[in-house]
C-alpha positions in Angstrom: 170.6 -71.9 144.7 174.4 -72.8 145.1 177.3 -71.3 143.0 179.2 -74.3 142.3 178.2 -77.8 140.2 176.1 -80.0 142.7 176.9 -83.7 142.0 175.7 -85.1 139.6 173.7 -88.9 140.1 173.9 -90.7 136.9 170.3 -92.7 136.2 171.5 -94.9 133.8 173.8 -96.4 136.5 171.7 -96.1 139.7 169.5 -98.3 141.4 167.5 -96.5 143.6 168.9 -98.4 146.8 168.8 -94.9 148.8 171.9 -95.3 150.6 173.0 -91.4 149.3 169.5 -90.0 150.9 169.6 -92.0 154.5 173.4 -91.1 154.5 173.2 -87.8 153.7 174.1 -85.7 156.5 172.0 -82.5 155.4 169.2 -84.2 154.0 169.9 -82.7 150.4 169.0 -85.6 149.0 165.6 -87.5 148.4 164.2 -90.3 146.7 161.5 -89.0 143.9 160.0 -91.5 142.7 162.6 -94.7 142.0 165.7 -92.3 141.9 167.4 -89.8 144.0 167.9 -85.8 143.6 169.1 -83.3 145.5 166.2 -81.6 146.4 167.5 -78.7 148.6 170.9 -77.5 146.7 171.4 -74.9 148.8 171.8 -77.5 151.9 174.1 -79.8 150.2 178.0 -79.8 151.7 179.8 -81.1 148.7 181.1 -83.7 151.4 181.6 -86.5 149.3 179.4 -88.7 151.4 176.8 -89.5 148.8 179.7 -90.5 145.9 181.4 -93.1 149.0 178.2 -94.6 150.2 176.3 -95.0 146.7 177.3 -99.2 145.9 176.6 -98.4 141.9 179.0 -95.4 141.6 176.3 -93.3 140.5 177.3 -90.4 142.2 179.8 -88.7 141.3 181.6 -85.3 142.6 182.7 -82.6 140.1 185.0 -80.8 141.9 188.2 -83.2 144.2 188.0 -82.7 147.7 191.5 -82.4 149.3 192.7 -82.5 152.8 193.2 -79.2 154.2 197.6 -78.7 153.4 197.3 -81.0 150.2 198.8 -79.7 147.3 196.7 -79.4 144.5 200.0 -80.3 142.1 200.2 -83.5 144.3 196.8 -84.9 143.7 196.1 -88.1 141.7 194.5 -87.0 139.2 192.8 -83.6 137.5 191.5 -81.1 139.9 188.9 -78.3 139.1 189.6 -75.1 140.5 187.3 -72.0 140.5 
């Protein structure tokens, strides 16, 4: 199991196209039955690449991923920090 929020795919919102799980580049994602999960946690690499592929914007990241030498004070909009 990870220590940090996984993110999080919103039902109500998604279609069950699949893009996240054939995008996916650890396979931590899986269609079960109409919708997608991430089925292996521990493999997922908070990359962001579910949240840009999914059309619906059903995916969503809890955590801002910044370039490597962005400020944190700089970025548009709230950042989480643990």
């Amino acid at each position: 199991m990870t220590d940090w929020l996984l993110p999080t795919i919103n039902r109500g919102v998604c279609t069950g196209c699949g893009d996240c799980v054939a995008h996916c580049p650890t396979s931590a994602v899986e269609m079960r039955g109409a919708y997608p999960e991430i089925v292996r946690p521990g493999d997922c690499a908070y990359c962001g690449t579910c949240e840009e592929t999914c059309p619906a914007g059903a995916i969503v990241l809890v955590y801002e991923i910044l370039a490597p030498g962005a400020d944190p004070d700089e970025a548009p909009g709230p950042t989480m920090v643990r």
